[in-house]
N, CA, C and O atoms as a CHARMM CRD file, in Angstrom:
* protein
*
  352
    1    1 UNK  N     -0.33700  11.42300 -42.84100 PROA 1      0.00000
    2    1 UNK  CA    -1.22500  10.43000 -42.29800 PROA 1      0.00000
    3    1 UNK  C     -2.65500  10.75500 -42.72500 PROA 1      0.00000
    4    1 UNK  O     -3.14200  11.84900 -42.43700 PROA 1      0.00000
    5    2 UNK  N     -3.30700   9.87800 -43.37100 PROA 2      0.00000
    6    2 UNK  CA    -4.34200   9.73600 -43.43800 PROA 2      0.00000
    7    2 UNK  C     -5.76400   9.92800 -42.79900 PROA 2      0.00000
    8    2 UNK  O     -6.32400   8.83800 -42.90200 PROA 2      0.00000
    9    3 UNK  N     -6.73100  10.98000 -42.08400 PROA 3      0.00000
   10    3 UNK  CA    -7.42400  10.77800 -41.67800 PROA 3      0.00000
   11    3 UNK  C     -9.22500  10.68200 -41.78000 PROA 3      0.00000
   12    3 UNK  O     -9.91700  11.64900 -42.09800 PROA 3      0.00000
   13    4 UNK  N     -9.67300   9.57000 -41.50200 PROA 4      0.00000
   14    4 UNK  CA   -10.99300   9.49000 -41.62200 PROA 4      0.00000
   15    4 UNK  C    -11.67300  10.32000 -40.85000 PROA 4      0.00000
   16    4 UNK  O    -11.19200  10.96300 -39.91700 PROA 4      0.00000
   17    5 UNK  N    -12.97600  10.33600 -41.26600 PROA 5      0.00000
   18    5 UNK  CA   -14.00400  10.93500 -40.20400 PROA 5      0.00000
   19    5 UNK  C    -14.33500  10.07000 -38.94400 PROA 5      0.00000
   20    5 UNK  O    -14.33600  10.59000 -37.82800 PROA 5      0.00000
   21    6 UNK  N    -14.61300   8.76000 -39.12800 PROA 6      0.00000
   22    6 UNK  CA   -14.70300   7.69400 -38.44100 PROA 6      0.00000
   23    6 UNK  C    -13.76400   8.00800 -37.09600 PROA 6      0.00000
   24    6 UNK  O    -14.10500   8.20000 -35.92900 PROA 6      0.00000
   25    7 UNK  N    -12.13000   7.98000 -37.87200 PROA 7      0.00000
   26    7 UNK  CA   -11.27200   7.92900 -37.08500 PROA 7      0.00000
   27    7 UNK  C    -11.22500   9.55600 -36.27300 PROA 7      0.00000
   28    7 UNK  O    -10.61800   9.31800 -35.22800 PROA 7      0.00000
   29    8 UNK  N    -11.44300  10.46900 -36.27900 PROA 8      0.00000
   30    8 UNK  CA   -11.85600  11.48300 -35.82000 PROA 8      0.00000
   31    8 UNK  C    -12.49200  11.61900 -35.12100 PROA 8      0.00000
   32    8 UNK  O    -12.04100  12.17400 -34.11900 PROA 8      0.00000
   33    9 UNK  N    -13.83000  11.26900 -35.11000 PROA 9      0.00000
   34    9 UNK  CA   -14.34100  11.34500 -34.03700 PROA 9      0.00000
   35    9 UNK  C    -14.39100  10.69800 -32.85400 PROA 9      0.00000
   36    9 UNK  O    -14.89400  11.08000 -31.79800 PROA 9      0.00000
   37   10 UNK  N    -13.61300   9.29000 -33.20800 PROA 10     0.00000
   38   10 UNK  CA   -13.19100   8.10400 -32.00800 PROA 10     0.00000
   39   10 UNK  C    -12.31800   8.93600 -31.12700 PROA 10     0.00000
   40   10 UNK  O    -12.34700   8.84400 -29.90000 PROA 10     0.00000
   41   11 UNK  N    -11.21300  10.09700 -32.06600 PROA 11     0.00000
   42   11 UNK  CA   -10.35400  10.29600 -31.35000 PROA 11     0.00000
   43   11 UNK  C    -10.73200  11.30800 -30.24800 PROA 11     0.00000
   44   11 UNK  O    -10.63600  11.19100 -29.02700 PROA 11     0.00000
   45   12 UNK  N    -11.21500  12.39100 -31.04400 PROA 12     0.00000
   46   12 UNK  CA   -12.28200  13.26200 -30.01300 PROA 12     0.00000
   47   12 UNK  C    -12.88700  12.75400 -28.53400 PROA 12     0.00000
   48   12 UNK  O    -12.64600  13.26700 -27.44100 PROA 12     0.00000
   49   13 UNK  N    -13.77800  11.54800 -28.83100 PROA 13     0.00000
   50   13 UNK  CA   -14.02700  10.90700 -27.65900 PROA 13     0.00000
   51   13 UNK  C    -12.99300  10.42700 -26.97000 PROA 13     0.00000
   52   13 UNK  O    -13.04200  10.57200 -25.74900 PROA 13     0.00000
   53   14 UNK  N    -11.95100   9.82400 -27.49500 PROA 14     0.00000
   54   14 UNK  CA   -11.25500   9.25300 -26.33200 PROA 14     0.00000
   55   14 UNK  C    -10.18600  10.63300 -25.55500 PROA 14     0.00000
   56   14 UNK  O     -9.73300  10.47700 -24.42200 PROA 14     0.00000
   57   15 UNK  N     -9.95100  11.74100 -26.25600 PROA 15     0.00000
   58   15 UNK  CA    -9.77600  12.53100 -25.58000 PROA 15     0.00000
   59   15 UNK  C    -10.52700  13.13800 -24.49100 PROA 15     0.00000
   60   15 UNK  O    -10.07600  13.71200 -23.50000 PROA 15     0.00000
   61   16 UNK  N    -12.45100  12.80500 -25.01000 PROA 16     0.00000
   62   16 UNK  CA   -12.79600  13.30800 -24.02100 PROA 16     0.00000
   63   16 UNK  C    -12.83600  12.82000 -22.88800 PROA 16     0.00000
   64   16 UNK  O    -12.63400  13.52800 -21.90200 PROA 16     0.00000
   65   17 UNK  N    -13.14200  11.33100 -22.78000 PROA 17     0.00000
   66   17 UNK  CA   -13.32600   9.87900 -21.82100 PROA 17     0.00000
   67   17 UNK  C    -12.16600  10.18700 -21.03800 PROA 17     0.00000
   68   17 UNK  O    -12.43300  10.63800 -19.92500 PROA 17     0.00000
   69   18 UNK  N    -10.81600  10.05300 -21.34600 PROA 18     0.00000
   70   18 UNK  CA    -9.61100   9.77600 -20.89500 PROA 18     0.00000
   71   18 UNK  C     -9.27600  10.51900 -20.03100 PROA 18     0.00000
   72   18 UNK  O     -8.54100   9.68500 -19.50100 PROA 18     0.00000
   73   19 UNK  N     -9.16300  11.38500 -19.39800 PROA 19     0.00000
   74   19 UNK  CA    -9.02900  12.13500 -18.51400 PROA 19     0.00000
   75   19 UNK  C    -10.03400  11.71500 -17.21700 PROA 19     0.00000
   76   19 UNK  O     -9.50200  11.80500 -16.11000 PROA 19     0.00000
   77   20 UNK  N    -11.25100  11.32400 -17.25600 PROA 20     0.00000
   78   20 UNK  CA   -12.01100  10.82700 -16.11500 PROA 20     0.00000
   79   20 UNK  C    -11.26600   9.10900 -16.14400 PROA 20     0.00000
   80   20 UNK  O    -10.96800   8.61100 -15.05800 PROA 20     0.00000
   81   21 UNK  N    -11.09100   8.54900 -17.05500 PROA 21     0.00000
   82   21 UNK  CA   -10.87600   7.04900 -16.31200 PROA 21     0.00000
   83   21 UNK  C     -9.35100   6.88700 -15.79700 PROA 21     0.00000
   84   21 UNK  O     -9.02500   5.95000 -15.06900 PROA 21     0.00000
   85   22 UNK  N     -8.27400   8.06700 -16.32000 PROA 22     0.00000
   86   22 UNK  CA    -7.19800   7.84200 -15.63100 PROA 22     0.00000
   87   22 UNK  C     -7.29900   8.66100 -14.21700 PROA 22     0.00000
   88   22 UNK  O     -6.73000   8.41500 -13.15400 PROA 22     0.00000
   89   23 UNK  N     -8.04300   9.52100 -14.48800 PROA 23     0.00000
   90   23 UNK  CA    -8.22000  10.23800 -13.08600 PROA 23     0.00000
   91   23 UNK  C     -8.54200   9.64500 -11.80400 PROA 23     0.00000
   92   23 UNK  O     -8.00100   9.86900 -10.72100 PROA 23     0.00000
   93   24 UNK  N     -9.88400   8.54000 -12.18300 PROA 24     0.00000
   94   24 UNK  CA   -10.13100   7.46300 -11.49200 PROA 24     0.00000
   95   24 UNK  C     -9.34200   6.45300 -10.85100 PROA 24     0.00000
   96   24 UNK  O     -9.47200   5.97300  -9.72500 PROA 24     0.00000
   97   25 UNK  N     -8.55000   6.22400 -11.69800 PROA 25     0.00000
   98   25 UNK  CA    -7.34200   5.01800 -11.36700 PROA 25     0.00000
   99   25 UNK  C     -6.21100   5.67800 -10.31300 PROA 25     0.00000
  100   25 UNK  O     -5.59200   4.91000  -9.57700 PROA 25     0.00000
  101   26 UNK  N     -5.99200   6.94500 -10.27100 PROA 26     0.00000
  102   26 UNK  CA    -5.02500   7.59000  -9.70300 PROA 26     0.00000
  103   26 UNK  C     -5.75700   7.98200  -8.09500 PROA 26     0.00000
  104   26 UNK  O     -4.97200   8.04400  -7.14900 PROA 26     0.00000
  105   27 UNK  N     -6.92400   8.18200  -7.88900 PROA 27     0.00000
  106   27 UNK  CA    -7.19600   8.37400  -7.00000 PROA 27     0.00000
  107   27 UNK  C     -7.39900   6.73800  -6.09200 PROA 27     0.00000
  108   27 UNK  O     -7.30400   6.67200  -4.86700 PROA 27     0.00000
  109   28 UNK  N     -7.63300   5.75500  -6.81600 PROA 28     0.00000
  110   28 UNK  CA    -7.71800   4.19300  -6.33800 PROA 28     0.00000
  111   28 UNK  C     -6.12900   4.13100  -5.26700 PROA 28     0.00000
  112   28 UNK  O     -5.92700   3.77900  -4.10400 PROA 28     0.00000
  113   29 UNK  N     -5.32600   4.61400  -6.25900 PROA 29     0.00000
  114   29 UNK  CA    -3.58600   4.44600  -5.97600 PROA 29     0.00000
  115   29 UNK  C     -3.49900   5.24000  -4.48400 PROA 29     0.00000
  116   29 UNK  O     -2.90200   4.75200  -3.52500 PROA 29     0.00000
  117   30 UNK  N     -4.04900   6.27300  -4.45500 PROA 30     0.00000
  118   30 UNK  CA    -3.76600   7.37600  -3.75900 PROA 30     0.00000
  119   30 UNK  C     -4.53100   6.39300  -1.75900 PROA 30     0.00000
  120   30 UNK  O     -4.08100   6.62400  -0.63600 PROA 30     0.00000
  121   31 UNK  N     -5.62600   5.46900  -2.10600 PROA 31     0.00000
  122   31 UNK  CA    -6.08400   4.34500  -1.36200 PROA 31     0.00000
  123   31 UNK  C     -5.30900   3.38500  -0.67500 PROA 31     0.00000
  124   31 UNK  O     -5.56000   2.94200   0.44600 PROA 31     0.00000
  125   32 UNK  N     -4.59800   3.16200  -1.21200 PROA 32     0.00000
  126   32 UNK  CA    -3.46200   1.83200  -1.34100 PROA 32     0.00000
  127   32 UNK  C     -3.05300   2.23900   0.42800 PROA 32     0.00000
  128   32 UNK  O     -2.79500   3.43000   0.60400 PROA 32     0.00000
  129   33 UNK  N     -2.99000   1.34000   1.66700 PROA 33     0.00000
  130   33 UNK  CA    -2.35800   1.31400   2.84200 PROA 33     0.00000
  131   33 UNK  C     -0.71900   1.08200   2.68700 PROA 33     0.00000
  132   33 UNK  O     -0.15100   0.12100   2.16700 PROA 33     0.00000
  133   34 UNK  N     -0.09000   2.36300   3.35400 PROA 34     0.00000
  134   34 UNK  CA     0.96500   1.89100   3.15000 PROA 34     0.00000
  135   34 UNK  C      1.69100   0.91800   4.64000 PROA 34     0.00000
  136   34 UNK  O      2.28400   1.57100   5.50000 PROA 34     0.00000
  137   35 UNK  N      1.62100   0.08100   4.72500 PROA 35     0.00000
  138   35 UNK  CA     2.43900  -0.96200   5.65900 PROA 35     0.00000
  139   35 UNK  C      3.44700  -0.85700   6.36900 PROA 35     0.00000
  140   35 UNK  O      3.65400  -1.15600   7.54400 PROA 35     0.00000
  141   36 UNK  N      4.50100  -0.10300   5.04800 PROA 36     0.00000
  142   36 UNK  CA     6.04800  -0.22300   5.64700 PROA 36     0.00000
  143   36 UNK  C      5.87400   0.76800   6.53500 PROA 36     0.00000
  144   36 UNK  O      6.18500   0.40600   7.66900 PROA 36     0.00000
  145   37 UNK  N      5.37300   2.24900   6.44000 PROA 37     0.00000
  146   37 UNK  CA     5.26100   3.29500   7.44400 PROA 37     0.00000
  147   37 UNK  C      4.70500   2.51800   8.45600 PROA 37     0.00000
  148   37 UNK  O      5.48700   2.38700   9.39800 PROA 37     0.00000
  149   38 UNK  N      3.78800   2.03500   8.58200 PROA 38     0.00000
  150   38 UNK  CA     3.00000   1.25000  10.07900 PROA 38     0.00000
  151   38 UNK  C      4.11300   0.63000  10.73500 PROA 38     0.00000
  152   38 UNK  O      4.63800   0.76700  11.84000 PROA 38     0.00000
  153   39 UNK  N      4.31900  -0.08400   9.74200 PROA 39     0.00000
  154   39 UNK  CA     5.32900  -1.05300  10.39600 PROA 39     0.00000
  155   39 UNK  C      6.86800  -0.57000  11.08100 PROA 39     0.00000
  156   39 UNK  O      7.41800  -0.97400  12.10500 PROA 39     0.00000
  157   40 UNK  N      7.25500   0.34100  10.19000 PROA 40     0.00000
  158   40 UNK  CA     8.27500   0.82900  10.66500 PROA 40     0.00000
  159   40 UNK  C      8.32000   1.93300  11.95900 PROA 40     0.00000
  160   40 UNK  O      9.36600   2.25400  12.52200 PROA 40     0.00000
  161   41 UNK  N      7.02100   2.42900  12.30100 PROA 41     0.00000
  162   41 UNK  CA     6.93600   3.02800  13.39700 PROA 41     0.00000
  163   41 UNK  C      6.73600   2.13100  14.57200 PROA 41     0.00000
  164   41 UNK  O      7.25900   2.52000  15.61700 PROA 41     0.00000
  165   42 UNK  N      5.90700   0.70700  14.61000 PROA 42     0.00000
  166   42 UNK  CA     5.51800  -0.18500  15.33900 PROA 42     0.00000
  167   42 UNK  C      7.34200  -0.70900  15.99000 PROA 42     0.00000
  168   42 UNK  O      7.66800  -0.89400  17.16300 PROA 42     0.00000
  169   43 UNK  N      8.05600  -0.80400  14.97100 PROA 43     0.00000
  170   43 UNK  CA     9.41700  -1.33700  14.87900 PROA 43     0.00000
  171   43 UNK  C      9.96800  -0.33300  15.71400 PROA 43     0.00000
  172   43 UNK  O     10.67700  -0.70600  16.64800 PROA 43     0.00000
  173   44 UNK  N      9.73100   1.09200  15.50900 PROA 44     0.00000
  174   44 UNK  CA    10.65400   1.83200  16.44300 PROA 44     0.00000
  175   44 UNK  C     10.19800   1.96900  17.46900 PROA 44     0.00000
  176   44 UNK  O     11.07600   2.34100  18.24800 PROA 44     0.00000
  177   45 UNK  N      8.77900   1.82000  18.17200 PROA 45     0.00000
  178   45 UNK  CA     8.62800   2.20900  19.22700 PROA 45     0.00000
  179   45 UNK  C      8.97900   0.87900  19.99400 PROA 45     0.00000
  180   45 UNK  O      9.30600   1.02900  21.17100 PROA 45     0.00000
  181   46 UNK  N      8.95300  -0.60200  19.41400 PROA 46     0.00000
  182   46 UNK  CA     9.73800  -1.49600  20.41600 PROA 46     0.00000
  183   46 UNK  C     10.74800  -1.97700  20.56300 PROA 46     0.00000
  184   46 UNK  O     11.06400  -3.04400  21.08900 PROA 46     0.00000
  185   47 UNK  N     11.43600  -1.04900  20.00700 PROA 47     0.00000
  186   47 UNK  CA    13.44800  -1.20100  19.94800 PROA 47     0.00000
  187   47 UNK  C     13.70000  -1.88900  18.89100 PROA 47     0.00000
  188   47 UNK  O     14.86300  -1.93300  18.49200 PROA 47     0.00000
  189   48 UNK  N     12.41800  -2.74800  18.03000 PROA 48     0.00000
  190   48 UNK  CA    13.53600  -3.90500  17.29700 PROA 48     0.00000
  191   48 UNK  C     13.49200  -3.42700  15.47500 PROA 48     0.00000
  192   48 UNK  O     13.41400  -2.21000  15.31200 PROA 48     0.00000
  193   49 UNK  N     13.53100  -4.16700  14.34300 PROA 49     0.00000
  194   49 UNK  CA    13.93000  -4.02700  13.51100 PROA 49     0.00000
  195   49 UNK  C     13.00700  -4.71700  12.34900 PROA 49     0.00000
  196   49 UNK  O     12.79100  -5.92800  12.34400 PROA 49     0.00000
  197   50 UNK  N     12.43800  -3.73900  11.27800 PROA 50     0.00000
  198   50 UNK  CA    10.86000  -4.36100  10.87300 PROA 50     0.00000
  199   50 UNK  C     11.64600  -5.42300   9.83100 PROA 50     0.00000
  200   50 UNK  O     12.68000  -5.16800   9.21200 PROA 50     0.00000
  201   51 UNK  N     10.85600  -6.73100   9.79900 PROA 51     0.00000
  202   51 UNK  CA    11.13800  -7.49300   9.11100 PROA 51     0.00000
  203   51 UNK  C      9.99100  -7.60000   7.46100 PROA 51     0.00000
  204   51 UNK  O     10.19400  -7.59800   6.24700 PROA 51     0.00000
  205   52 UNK  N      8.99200  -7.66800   8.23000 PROA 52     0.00000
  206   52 UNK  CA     7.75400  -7.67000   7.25400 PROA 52     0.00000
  207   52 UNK  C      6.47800  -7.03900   7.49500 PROA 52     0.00000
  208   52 UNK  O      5.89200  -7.27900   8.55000 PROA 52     0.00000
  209   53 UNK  N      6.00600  -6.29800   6.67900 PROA 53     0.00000
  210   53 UNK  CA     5.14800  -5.47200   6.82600 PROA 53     0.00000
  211   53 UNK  C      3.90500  -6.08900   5.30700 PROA 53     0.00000
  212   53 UNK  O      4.10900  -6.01600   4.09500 PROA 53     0.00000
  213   54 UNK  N      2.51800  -6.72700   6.16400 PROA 54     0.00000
  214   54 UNK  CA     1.44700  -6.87800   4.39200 PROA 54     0.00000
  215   54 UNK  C      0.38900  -6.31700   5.27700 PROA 54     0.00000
  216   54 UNK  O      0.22300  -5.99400   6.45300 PROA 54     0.00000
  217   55 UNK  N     -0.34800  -6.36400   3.96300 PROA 55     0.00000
  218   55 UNK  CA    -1.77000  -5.64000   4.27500 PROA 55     0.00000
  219   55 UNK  C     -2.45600  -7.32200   4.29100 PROA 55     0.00000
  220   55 UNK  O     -2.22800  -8.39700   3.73700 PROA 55     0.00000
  221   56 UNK  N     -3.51800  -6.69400   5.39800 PROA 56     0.00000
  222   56 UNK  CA    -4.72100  -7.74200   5.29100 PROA 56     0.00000
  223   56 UNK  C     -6.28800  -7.55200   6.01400 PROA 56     0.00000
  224   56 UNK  O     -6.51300  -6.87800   7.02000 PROA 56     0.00000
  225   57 UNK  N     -7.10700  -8.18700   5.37000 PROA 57     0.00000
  226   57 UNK  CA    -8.22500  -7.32400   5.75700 PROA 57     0.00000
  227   57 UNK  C     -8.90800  -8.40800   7.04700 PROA 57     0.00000
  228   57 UNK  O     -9.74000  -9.17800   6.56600 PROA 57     0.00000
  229   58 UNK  N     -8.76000  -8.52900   8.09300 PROA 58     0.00000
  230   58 UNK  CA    -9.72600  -9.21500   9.30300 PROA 58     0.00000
  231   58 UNK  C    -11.40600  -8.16800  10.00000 PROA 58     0.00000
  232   58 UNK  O    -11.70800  -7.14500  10.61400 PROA 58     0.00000
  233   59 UNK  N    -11.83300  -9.02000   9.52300 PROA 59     0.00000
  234   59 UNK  CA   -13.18100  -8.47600  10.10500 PROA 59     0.00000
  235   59 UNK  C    -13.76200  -7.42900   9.40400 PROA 59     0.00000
  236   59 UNK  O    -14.35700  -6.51200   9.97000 PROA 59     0.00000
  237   60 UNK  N    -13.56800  -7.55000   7.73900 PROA 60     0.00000
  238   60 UNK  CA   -13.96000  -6.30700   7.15200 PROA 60     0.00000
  239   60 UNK  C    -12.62900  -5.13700   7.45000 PROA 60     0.00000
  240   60 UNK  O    -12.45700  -4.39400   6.48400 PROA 60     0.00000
  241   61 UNK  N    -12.08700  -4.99100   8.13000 PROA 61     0.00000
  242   61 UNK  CA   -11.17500  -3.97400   8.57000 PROA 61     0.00000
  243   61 UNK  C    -10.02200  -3.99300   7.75500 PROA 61     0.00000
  244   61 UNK  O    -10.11200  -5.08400   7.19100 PROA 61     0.00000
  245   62 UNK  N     -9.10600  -3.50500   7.39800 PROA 62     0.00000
  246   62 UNK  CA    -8.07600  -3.34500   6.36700 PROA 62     0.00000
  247   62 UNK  C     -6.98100  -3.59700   7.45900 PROA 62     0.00000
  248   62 UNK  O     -7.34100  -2.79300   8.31900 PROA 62     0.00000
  249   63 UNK  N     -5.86300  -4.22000   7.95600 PROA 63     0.00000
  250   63 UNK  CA    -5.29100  -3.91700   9.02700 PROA 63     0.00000
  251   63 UNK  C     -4.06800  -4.01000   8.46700 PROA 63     0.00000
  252   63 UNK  O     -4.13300  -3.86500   7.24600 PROA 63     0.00000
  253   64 UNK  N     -2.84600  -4.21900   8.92600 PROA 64     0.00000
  254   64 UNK  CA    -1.36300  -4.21300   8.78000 PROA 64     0.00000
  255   64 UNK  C     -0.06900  -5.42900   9.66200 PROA 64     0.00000
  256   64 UNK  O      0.59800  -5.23800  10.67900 PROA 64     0.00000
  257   65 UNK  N     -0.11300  -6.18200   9.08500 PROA 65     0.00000
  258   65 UNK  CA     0.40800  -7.50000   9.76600 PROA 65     0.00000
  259   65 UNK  C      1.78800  -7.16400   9.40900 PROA 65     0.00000
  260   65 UNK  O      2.19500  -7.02500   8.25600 PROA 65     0.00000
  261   66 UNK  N      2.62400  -7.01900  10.70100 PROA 66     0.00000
  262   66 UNK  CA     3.79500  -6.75200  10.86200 PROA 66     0.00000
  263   66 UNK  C      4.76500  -7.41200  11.95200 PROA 66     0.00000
  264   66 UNK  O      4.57800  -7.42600  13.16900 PROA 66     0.00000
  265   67 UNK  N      5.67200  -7.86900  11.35600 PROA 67     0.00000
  266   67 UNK  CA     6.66900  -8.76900  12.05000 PROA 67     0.00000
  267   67 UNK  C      8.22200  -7.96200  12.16300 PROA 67     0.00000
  268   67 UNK  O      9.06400  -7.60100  11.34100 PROA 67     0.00000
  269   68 UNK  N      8.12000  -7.91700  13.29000 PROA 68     0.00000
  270   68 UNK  CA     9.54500  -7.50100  14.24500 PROA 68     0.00000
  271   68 UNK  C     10.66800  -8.29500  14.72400 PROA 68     0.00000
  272   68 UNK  O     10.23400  -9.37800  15.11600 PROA 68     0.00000
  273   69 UNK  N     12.15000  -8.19400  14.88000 PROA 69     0.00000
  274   69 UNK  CA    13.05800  -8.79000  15.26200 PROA 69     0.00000
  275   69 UNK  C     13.80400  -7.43800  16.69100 PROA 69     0.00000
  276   69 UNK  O     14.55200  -6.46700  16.57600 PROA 69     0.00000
  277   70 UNK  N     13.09200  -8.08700  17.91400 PROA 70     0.00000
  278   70 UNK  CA    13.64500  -7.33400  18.64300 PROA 70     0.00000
  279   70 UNK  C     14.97700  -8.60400  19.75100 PROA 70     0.00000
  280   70 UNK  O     14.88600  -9.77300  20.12700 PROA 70     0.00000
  281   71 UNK  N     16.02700  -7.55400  19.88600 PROA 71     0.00000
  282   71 UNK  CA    17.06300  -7.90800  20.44200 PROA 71     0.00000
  283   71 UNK  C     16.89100  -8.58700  21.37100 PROA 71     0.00000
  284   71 UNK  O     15.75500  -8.49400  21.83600 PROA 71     0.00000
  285   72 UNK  N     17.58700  -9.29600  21.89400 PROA 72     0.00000
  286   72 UNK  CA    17.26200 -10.19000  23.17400 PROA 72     0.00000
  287   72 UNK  C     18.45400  -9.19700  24.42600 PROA 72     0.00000
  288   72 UNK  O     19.37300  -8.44600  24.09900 PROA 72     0.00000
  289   73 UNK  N     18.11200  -9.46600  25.48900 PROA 73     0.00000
  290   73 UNK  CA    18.57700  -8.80400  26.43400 PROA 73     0.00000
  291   73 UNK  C     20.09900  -9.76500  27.30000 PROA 73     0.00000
  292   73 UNK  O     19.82700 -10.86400  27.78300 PROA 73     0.00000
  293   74 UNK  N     21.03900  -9.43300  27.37000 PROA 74     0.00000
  294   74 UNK  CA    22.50400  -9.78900  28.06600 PROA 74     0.00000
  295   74 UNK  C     22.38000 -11.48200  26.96800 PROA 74     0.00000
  296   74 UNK  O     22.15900 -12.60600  27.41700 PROA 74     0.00000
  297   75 UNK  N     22.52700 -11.23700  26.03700 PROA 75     0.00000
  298   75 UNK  CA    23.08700 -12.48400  25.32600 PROA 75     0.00000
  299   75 UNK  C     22.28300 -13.21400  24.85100 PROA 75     0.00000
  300   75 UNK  O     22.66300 -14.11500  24.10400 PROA 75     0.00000
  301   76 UNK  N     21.07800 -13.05500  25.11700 PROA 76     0.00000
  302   76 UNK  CA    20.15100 -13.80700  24.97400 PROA 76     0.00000
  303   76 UNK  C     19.59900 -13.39400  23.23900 PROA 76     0.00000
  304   76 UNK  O     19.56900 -12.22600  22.85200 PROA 76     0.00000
  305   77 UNK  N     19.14900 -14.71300  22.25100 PROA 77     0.00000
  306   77 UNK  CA    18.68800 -14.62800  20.98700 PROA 77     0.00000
  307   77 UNK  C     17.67900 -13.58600  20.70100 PROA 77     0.00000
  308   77 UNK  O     16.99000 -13.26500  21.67000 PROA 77     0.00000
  309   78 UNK  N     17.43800 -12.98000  19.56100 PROA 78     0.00000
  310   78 UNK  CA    16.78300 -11.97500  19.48400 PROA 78     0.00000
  311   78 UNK  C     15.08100 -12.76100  19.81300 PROA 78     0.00000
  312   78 UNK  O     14.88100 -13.96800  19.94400 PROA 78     0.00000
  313   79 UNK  N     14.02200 -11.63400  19.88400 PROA 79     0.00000
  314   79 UNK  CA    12.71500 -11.98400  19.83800 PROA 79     0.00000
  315   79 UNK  C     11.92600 -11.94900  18.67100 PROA 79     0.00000
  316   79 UNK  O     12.05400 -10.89100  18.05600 PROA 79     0.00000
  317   80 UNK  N     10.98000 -12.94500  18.05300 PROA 80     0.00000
  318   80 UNK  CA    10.41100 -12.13400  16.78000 PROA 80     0.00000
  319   80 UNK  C      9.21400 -12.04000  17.39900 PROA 80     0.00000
  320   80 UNK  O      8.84000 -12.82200  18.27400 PROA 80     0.00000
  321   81 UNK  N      8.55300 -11.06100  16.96100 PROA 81     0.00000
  322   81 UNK  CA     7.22300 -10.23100  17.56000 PROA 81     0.00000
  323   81 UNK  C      6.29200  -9.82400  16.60900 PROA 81     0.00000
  324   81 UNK  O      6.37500  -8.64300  16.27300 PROA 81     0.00000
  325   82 UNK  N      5.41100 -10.51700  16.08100 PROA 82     0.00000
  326   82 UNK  CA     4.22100 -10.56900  15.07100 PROA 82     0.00000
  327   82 UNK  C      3.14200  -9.00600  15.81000 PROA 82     0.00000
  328   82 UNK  O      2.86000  -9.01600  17.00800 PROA 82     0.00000
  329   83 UNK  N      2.85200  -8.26600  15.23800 PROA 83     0.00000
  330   83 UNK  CA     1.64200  -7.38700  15.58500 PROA 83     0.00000
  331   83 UNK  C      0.85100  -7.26700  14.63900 PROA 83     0.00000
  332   83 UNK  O      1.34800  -7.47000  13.53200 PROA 83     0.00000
  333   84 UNK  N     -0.85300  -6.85100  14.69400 PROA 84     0.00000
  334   84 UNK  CA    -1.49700  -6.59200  13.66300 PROA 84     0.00000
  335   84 UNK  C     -1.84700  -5.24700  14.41700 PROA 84     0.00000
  336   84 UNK  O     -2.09100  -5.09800  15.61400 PROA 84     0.00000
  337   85 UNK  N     -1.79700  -4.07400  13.15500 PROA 85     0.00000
  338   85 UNK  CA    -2.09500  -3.23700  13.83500 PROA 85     0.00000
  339   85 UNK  C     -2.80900  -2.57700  12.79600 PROA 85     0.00000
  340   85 UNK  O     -2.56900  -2.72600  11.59800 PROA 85     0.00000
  341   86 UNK  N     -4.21100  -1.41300  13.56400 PROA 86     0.00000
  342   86 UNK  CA    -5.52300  -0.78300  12.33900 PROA 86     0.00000
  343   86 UNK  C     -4.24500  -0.61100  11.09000 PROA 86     0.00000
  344   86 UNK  O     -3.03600  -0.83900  11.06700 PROA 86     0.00000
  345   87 UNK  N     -5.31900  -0.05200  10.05000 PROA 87     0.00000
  346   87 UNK  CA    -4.21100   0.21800   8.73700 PROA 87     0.00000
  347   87 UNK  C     -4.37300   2.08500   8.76000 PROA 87     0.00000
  348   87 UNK  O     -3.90100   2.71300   7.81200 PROA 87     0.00000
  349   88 UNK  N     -5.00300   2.75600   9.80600 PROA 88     0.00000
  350   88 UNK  CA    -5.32400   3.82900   9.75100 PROA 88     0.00000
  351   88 UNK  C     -3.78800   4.53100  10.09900 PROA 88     0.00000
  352   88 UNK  O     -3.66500   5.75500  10.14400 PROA 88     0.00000
């Protein structure tokens, strides 16, 4: 393979660059709210069974909108039970 000087020193730099902008991106990831944990603890502490768990931000706040299917009691149809709860 052929190499230029041109192409050399591009490469140099992007070896050097590359390590800070993926580094960057990985710590963004590391940000990310995870929902299903919220949700799935919200789900166990009221007996029922998580259906849907999203992120959404009200009031500036990052929060966790989560929907439950809890059982209904002596025969009765189950309940669905919407909560928003912090995303902390």
């Amino acid at each position: 393979m052929f190499w230029h000087r041109a192409h050399r020193s591009a490469f140099l730099l992007t070896l050097a660059i590359g390590p800070s902008v993926f580094w960057s991106t990985a710590t963004v990831a590391q940000a990310v709210v995870d929902c299903y944990s919220v949700g799935s603890r919200v789900a166990e502490q009221n007996g029922g069974t998580l259906v849907q768990a999203t992120e959404a931000t009200e009031g500036g706040r990052t929060v966790c909108k989560v929907v439950v299917v809890i059982p209904g009691n002596s025969g009765e149809r189950p309940k669905r039970a919407e909560f928003v709860v912090p995303a902390n």
